[in-house]
DOTI-384003 format. One record per residue (C-alpha): x, y, z; residue number from 1; residue in one letter. Coordinates in Angstrom, 1 decimal, m for minus. Last residue first. Layout:
<nodes>
NODE/c1/c2/c3/n/res
NODE/X/Y/Z/NUM/A
...
</nodes>
This chain:
<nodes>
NODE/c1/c2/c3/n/res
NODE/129.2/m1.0/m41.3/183/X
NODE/130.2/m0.4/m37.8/182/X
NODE/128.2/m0.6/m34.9/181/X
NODE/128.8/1.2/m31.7/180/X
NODE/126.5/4.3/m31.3/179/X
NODE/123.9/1.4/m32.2/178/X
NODE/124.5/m0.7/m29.1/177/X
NODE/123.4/m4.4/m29.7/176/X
NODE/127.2/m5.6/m29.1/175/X
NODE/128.0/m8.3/m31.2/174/X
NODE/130.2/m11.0/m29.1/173/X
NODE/131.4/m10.3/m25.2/172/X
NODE/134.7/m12.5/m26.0/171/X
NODE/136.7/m8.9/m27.3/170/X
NODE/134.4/m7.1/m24.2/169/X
NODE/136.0/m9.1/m21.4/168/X
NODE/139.4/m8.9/m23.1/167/X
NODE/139.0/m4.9/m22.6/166/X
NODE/139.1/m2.5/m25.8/165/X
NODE/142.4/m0.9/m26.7/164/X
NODE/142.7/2.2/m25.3/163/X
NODE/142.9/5.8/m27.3/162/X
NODE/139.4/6.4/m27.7/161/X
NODE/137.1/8.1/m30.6/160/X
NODE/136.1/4.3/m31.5/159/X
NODE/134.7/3.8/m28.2/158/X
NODE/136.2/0.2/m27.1/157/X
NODE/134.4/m3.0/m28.8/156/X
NODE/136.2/m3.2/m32.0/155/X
NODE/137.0/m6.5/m31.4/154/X
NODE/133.5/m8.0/m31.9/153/X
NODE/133.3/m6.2/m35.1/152/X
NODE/129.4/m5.6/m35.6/151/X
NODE/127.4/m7.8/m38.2/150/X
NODE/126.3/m5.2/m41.2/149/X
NODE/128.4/m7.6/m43.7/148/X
NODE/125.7/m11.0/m42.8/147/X
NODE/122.7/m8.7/m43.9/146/X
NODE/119.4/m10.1/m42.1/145/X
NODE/120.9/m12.7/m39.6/144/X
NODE/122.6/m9.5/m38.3/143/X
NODE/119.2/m7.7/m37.2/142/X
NODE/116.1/m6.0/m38.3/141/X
NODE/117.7/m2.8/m38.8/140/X
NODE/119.0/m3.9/m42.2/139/X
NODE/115.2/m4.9/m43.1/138/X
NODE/114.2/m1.6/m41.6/137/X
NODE/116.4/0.3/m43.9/136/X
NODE/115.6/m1.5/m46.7/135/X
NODE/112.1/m0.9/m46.2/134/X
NODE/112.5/3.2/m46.2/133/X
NODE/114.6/2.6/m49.2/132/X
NODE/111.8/1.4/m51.2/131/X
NODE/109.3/3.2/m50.0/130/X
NODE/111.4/6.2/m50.5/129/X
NODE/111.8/5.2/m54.2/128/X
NODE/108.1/4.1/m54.7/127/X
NODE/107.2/7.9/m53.5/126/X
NODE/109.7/9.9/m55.5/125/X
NODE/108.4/7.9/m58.6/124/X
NODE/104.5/8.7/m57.6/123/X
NODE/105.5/12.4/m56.9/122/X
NODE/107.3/12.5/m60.6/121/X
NODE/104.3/11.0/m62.3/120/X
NODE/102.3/13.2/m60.8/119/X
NODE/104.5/15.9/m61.8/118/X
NODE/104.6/15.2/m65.5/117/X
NODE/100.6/13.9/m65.8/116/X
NODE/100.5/17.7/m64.8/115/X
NODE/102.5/19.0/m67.0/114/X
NODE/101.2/17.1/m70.5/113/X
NODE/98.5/18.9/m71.3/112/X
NODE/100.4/21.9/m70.6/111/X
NODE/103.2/20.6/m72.4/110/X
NODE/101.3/19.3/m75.2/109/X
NODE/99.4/23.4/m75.6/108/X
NODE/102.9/24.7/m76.0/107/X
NODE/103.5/22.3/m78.9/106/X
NODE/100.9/23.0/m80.6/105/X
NODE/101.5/26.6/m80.4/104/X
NODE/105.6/26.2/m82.1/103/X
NODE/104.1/23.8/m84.1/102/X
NODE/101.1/26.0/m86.0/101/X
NODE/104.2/28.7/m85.7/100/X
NODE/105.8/26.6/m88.7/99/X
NODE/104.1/23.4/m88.9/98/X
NODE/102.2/21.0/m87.5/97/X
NODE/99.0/21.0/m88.1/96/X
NODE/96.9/19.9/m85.4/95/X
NODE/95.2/16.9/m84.7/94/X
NODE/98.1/14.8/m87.0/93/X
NODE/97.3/11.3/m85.0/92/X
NODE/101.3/11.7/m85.0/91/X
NODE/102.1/15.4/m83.7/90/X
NODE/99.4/13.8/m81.1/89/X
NODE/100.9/10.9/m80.3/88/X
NODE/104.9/12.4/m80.1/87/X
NODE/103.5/15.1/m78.0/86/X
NODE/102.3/13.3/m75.5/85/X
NODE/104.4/10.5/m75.0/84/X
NODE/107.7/12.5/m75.6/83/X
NODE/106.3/14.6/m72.8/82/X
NODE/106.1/11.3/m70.6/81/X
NODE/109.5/10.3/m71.4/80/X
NODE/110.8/13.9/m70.7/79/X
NODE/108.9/14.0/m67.1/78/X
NODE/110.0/10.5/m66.2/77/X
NODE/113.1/10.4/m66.7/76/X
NODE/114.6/11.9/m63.8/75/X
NODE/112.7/10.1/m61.3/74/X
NODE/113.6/6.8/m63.3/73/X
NODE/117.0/7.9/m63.5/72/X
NODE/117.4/8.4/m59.8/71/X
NODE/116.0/4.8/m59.5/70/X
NODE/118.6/3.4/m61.1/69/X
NODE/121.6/3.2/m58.7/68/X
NODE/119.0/1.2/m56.6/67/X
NODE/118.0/m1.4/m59.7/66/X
NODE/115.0/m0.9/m61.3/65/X
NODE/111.5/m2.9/m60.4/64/X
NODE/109.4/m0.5/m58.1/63/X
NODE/110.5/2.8/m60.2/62/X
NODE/109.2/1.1/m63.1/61/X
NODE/106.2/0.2/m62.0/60/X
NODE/105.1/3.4/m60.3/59/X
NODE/106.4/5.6/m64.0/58/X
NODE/104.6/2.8/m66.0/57/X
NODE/101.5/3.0/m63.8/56/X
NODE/101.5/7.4/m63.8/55/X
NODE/102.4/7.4/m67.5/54/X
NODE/99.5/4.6/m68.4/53/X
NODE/97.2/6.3/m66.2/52/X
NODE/97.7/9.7/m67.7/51/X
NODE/97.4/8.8/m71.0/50/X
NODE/93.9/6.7/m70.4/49/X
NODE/92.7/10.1/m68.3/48/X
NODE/92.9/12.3/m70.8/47/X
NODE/95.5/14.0/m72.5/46/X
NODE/94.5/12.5/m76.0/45/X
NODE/90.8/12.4/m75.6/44/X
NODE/89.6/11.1/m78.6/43/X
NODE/89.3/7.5/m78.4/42/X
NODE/92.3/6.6/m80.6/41/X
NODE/94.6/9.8/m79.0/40/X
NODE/93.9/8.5/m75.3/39/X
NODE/94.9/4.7/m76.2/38/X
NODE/98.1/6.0/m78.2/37/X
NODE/99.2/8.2/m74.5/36/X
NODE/98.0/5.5/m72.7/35/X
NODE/100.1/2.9/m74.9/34/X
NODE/103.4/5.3/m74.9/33/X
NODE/102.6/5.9/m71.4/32/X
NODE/102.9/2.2/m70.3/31/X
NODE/105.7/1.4/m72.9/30/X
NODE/108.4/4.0/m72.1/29/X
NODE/108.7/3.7/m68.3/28/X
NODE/107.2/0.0/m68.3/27/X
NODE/109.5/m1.4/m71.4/26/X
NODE/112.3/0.8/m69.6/25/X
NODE/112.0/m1.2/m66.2/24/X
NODE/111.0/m4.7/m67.7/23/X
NODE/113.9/m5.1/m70.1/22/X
NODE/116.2/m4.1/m66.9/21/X
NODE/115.1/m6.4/m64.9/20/X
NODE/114.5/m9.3/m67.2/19/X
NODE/115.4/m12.0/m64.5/18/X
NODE/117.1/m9.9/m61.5/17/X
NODE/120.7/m9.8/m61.7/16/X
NODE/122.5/m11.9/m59.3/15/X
NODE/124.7/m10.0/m56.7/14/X
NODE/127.9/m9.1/m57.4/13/X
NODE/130.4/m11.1/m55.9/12/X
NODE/132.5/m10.2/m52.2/11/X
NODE/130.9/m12.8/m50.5/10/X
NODE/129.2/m10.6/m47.8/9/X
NODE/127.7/m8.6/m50.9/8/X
NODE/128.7/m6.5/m53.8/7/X
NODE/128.1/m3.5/m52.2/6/X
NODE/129.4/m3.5/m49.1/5/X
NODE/131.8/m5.6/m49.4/4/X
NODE/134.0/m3.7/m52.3/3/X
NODE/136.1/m2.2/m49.4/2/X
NODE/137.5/m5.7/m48.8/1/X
</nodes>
């Protein structure tokens, strides 16, 4: 029963969220697609419409993804943003892009762009240690909570020890000693 742990007390895989993943790379692409299009259309193309959309979809995403996913979403997040920026404004055609005319251009998107980058970064980092931070305490909160985290009642004894643990301790139930649970 190794699988337990991370498919559940039952030993299936949990149920998948409604449009999870749809939802997670619509917000980490789409949000600062649109802010990055919104900024461009009113003029100001590394303003503060493209940075709120990168920073929201970067936060939202990183909120609704999966637990093995929200490494990626950290991850992403600079290229996605970049891709934002420079892909709007190679687009809206601001500069022309060509030869060393590119090469410049595309210095000045990063540096537009590096800032939005690391915010968006902090804000991911943050929503992910939230997250786990939460889970942590909700598996703290008791057995009710997480039906696999319950203690071994007949692993009692110290586990370094050589004895077997006493009968008295095998009827005792969980123990609420930390040192002591197994899971």
């Amino acid at each position: 029963m190794v699988g337990q742990h991370a498919r559940g007390a039952g030993g299936a895989a949990p149920p998948p969220r409604p449009g999870g993943t749809a939802v997670v790379l619509l917000a980490a692409t789409g949000l600062p697609l649109a802010g990055a299009v919104a900024g461009e259309l009113t003029g100001n193309g590394g303003g503060p419409l493209f940075a709120l959309g990168a920073v929201l979809g970067t936060g939202v995403a990183a909120a609704r993804c999966t637990r093995s996913g929200r490494w990626w979403v950290v991850i992403a997040a600079p290229p996605v943003v970049l891709a934002a920026r420079a892909g709007t404004a190679w687009a809206a055609g601001a500069d022309a892009a060509r030869g060393k005319a590119l090469a410049s251009s595309a210095v000045r998107w990063v540096v537009d762009a590096f800032p939005v980058m690391a915010v968006a970064v902090i804000v991911a980092l943050s929503v992910v240690a939230g997250r786990a931070a939460l889970a942590a305490r909700s598996a703290r909160t008791g057995p009710s909570a997480d039906p696999s985290r319950i203690p071994n009642p007949r692993r009692t004894a110290d586990p370094g020890s050589d004895r077997p643990p006493t009968p008295a301790a095998v009827n005792a139930g969980p123990t609420t000693d930390r040192r002591r649970r197994h899971g």
